[in-house]
C-alpha positions as a Markdown table, in Angstrom:
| # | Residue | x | y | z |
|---|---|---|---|---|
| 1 | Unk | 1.5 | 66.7 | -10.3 |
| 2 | Unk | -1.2 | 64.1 | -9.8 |
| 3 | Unk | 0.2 | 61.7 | -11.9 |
| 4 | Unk | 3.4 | 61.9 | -9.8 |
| 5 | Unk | 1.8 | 61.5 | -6.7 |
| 6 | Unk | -0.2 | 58.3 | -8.2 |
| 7 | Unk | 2.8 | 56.7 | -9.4 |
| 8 | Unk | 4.8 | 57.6 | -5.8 |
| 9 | Unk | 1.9 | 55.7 | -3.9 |
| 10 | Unk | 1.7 | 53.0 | -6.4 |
| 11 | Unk | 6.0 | 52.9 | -5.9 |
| 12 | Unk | 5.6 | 52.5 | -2.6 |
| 13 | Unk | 3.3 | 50.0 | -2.3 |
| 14 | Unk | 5.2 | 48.5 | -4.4 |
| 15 | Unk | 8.1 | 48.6 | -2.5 |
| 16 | Unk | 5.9 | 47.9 | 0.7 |
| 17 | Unk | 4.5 | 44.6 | -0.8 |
| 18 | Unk | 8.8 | 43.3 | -1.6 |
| 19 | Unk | 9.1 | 43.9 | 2.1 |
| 20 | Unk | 6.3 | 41.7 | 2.8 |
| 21 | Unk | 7.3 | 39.1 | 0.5 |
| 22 | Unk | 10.6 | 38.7 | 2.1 |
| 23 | Unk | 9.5 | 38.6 | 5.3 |
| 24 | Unk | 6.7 | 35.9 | 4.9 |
| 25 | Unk | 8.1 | 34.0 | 3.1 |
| 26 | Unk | 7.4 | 30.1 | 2.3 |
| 27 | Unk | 9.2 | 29.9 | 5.8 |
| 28 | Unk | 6.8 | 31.9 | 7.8 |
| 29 | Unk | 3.9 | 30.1 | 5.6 |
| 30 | Unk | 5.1 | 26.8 | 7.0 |
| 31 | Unk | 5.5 | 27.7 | 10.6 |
| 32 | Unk | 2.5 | 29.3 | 11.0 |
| 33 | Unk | 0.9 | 26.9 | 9.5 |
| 34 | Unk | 1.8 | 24.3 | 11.5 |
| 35 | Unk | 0.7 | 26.8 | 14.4 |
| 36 | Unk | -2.7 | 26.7 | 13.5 |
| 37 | Unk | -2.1 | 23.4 | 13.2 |
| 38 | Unk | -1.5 | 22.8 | 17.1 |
| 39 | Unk | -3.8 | 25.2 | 17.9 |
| 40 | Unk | -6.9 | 23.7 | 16.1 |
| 41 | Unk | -6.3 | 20.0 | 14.6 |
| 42 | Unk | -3.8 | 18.8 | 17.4 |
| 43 | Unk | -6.7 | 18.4 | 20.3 |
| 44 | Unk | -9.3 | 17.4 | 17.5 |
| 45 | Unk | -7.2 | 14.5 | 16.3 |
| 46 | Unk | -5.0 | 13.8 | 20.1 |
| 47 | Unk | -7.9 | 13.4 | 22.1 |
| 48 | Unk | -9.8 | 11.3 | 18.8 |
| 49 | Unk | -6.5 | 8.8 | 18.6 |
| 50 | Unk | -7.1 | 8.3 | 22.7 |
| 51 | Unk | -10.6 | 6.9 | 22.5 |
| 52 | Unk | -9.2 | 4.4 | 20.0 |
| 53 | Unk | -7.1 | 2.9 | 22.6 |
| 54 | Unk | -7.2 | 0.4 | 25.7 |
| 55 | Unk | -4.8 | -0.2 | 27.4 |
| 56 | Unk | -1.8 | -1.3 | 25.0 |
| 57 | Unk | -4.8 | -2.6 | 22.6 |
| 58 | Unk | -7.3 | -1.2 | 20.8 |
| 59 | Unk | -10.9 | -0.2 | 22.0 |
| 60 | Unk | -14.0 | -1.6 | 20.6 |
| 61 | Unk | -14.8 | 2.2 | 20.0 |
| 62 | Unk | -11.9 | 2.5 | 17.6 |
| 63 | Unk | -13.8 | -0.5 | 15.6 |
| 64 | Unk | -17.1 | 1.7 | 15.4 |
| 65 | Unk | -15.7 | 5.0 | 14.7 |
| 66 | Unk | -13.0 | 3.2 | 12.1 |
| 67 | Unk | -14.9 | 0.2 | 11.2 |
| 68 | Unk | -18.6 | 0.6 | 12.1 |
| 69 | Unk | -20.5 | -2.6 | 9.9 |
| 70 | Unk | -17.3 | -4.7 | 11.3 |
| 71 | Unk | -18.1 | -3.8 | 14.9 |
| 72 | Unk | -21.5 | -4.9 | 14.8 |
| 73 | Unk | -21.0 | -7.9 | 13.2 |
| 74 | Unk | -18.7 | -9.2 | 15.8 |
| 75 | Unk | -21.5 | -7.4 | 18.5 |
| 76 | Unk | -17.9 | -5.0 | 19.5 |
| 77 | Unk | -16.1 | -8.0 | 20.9 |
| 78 | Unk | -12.4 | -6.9 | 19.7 |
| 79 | Unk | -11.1 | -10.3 | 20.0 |
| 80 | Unk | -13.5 | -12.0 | 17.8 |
| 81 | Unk | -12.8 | -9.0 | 14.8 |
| 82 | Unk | -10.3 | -11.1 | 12.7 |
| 83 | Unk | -6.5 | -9.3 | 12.4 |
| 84 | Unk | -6.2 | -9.6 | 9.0 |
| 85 | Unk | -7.7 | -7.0 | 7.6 |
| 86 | Unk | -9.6 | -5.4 | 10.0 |
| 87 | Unk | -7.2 | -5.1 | 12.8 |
| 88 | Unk | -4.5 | -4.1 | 10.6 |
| 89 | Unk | -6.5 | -1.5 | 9.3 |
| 90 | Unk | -7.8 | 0.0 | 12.5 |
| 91 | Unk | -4.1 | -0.1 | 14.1 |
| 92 | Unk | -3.2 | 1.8 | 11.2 |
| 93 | Unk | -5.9 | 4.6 | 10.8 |
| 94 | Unk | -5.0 | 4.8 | 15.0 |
| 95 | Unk | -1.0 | 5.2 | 14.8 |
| 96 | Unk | -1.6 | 7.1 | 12.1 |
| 97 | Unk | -4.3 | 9.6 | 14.0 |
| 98 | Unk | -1.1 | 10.2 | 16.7 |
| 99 | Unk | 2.3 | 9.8 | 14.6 |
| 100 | Unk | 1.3 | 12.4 | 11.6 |
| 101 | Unk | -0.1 | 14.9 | 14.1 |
| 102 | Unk | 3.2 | 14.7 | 16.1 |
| 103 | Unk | 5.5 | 15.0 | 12.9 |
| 104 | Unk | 3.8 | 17.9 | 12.1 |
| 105 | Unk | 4.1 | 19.7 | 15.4 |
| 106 | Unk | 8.0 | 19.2 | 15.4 |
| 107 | Unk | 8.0 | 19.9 | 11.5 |
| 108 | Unk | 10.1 | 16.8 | 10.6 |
| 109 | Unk | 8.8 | 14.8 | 7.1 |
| 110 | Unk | 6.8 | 17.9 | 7.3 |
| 111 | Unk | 5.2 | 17.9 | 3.5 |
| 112 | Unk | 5.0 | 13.7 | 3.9 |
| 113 | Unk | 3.1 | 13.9 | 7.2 |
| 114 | Unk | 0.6 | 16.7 | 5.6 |
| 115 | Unk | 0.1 | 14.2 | 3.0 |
| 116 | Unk | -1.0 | 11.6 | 5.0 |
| 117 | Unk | -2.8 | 13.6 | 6.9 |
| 118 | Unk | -4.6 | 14.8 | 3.9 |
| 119 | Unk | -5.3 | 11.2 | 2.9 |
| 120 | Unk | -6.4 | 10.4 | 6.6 |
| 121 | Unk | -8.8 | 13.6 | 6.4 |
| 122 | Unk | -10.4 | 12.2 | 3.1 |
| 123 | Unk | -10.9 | 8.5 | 4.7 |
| 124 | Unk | -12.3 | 10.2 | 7.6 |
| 125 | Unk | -14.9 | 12.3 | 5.8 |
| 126 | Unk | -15.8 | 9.4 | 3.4 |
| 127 | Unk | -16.3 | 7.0 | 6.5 |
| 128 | Unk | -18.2 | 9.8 | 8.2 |
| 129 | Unk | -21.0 | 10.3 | 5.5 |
| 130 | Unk | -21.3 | 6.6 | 4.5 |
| 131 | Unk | -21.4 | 5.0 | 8.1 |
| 132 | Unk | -22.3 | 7.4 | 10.5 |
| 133 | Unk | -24.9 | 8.9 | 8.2 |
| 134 | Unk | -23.3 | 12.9 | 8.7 |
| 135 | Unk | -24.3 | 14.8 | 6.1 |
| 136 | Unk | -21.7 | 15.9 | 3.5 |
| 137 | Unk | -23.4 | 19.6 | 2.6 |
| 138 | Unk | -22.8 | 21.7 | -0.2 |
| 139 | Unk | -20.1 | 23.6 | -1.5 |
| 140 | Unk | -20.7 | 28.1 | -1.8 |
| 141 | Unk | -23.8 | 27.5 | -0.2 |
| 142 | Unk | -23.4 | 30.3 | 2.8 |
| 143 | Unk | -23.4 | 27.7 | 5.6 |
| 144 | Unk | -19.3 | 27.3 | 6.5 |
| 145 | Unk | -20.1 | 25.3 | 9.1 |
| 146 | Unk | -21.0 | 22.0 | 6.9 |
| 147 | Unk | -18.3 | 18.8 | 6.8 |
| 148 | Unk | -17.4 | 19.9 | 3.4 |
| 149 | Unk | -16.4 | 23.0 | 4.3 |
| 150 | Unk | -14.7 | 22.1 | 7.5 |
| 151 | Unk | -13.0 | 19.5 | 6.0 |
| 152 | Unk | -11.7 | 21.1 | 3.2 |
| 153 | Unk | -10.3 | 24.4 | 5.7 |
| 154 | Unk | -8.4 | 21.2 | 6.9 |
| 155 | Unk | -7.1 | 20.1 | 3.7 |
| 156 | Unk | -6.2 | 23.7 | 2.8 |
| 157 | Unk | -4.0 | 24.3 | 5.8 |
| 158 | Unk | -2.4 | 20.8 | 5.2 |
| 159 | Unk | -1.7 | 21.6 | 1.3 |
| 160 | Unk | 0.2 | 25.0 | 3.0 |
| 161 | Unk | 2.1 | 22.6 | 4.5 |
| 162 | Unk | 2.9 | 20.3 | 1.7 |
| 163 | Unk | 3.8 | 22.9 | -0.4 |
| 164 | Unk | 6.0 | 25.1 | 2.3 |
| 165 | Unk | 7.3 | 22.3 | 4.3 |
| 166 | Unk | 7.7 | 22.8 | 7.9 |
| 167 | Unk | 8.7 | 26.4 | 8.3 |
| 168 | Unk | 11.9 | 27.8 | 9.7 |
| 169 | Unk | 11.7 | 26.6 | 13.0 |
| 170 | Unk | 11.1 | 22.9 | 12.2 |
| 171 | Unk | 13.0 | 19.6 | 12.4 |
| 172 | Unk | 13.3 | 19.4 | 8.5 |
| 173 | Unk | 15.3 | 22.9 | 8.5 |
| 174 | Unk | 17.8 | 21.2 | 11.4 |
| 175 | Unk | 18.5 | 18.3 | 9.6 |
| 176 | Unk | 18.7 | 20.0 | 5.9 |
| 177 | Unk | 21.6 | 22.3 | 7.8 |
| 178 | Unk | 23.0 | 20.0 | 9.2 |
| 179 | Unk | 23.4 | 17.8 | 6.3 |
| 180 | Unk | 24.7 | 20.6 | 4.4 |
């Protein structure tokens, strides 16, 4: 009688867990994954991008965050920073801060744009610890609130996304259906 009653429960959990895997799916992975997204890297990086810029050009602050030894070498004058590479560079890291972001959001080149973004968190984090002197921290040391933790929470919720793709209410799904 016991045994019977084990193997029901165990049945239907069983059962229970098929359920759940249908419903969440790789689809729901993605689209709540690009939720959190919105909800807790979108300001981070929107309002970030906007202290890059000036007007239609870029800000001498976007040469120190991006580009700190650069900046003080030309004393943050913008115009004296030679384009090649160092403008190139910044205008890149600062499109790049608002286009992957917003191909994100509206899930299209979903697993591309988490990616890049993934690449863009790495830069970030090396340029953090080697010219603005943060401190890197230690992995499984009890304090989640170092860079290296933080950062890599960001890298895991962008590998969700390059792995699932945008979700089922995404960009990517329109245009796979309607290609099909």
């Amino acid at each position: 009688m016991m045994m019977n009653n084990v193997h029901n429960v165990i049945g239907g959990f069983a059962r229970f867990e098929t359920k759940i895997d249908s419903l969440a799916g790789r689809d729901y992975v993605g689209l709540g994954a690009r939720v959190l997204f919105v909800v807790v890297l979108l300001p981070y990086y929107f309002n970030s991008a906007l202290t890059k810029i000036d007007g239609f050009g870029l800000s001498a602050g976007a040469f120190a965050q991006i580009l700190p030894p650069i900046a003080e070498q030309y004393l943050y004058d913008t115009s004296a920073i030679p384009f090649f590479p160092w403008h190139l560079i910044v205008w890149t890291g600062t499109i790049g801060e608002f286009v992957l972001p917003l191909l994100i959001v509206a899930g299209l080149f979903t697993r591309l744009a988490a990616l890049g973004m993934i690449g863009f968190v790495i830069v970030q984090t090396v340029v953090d610890v080697a010219f603005h002197g943060a401190t890197l921290g230690m992995l499984a040391n009890g304090l989640p609130i170092e860079l290296i933790d933080q950062r890599l929470l960001w890298v895991s919720l962008l590998a969700a996304l390059v792995f699932a793709g945008g979700g089922v209410v995404s960009l990517d799904r329109l245009a796979r259906r309607t290609a099909a």
